[in-house]
C-alpha positions in Angstrom: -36.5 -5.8 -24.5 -36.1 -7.3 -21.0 -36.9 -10.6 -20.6 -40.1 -11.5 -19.3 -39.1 -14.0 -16.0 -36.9 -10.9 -15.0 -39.8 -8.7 -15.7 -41.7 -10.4 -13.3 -39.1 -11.4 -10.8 -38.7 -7.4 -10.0 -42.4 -7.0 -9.8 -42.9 -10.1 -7.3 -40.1 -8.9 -5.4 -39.3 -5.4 -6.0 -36.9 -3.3 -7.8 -34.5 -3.6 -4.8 -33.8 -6.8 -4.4 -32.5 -7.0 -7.8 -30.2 -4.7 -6.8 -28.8 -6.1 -3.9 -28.7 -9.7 -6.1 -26.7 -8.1 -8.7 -24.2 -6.3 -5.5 -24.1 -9.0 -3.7 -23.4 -11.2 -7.1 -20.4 -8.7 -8.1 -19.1 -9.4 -5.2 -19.2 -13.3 -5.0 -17.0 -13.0 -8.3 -14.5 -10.9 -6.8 -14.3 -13.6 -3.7 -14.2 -16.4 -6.1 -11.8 -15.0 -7.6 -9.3 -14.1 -4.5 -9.8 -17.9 -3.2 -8.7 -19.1 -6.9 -5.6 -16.8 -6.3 -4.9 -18.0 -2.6 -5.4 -21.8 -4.0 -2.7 -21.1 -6.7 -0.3 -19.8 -4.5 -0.5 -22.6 -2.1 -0.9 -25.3 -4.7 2.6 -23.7 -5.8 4.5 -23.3 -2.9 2.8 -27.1 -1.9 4.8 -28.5 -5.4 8.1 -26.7 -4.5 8.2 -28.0 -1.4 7.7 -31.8 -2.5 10.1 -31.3 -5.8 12.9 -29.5 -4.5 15.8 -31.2 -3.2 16.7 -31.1 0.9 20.1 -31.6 1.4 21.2 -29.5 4.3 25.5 -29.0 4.4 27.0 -26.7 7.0 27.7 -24.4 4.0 24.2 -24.1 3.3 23.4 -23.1 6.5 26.0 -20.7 7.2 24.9 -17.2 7.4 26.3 -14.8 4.8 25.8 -11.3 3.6 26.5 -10.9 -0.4 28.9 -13.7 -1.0 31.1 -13.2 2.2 31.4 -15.1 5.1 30.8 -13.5 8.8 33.0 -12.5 10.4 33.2 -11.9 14.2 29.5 -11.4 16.3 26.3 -11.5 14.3 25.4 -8.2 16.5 26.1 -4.6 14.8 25.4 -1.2 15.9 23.3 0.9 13.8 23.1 4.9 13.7 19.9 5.4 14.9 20.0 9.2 13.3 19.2 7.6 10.2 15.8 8.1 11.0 15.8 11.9 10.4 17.1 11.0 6.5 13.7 8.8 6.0 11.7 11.2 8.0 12.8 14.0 5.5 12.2 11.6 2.5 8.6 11.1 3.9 7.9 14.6 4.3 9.0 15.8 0.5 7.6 12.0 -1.1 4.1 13.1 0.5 4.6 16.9 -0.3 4.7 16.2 -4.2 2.0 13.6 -3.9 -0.5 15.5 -2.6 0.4 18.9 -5.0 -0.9 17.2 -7.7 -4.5 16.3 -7.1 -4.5 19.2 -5.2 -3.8 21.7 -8.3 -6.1 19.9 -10.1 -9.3 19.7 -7.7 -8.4 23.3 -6.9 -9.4 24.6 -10.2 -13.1 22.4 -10.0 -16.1 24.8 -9.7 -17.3 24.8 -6.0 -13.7 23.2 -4.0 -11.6 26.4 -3.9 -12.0 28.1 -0.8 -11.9 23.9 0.8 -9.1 23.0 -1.1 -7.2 26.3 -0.5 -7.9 25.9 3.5 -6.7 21.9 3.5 -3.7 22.9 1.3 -2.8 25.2 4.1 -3.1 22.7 6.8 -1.2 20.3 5.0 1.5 23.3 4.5 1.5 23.8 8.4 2.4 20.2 8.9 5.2 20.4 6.5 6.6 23.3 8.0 6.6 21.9 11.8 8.0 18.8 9.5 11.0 20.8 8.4 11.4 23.1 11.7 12.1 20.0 12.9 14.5 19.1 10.8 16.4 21.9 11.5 16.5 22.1 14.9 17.9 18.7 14.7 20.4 20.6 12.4 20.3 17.8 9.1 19.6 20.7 6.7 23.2 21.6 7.6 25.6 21.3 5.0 28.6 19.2 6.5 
């Protein structure tokens, strides 16, 4: 049985602005809830800055890579073919992510002749994707 000031709250005012009170409500929580979060973070990284110890060395401030010390020029070279690697990483990752929900919206009453058209777009794109790759020659065994 609803209560009677809520009763007559959605009769003075109308079914929908109780609705938009109770959106607009959920979503006050939410932001209450992400500026608790911010606070804590910066209340924490505030505490660690005025607890931890600052004594600089020219140790400490040397710039090392797993233990060693540099050697020689902090500037290397990188193999910029590299990229073909990740792009064929991003092509299979995305490939098995999307075979999934698509099998199983493909078999939903009233989506198969949709699904079945998008699934062969997405094919195309994977094919260009690995022509690609192959004209590069990285599917090459070496």
């Amino acid at each position: 049985m609803p209560e009677p000031t809520v009763v007559a709250a959605v009769a003075e005012r109308g079914a929908g602005a109780v609705v938009a009170a109770d959106y607009f409500q959920s979503y006050s929580v939410v932001g209450l809830l992400a500026v608790i979060g911010v606070l804590f973070v910066a209340v924490a990284f505030g505490a660690g800055r005025l607890l931890r110890p600052v004594v600089p060395t020219p140790e400490k401030l040397l710039t090392y890579e797993c233990g060693v010390d540099p050697v020689g020029e902090g500037w290397a070279h990188t193999q910029v073919r590299y990229y073909v690697y990740a792009f064929l990483y991003v092509i299979f990752a995305v490939d098995s992510i999307f075979l999934f929900p698509w099998a199983t919206v493909f078999a939903a009453p009233g989506y198969g002749a949709t699904t079945l058209v998008e699934m062969f777009i997405f094919l195309g794109f994977l094919a260009v994707g690995l022509l690609y790759a192959y004209k590069k020659g990285v599917l090459a065994w070496t």
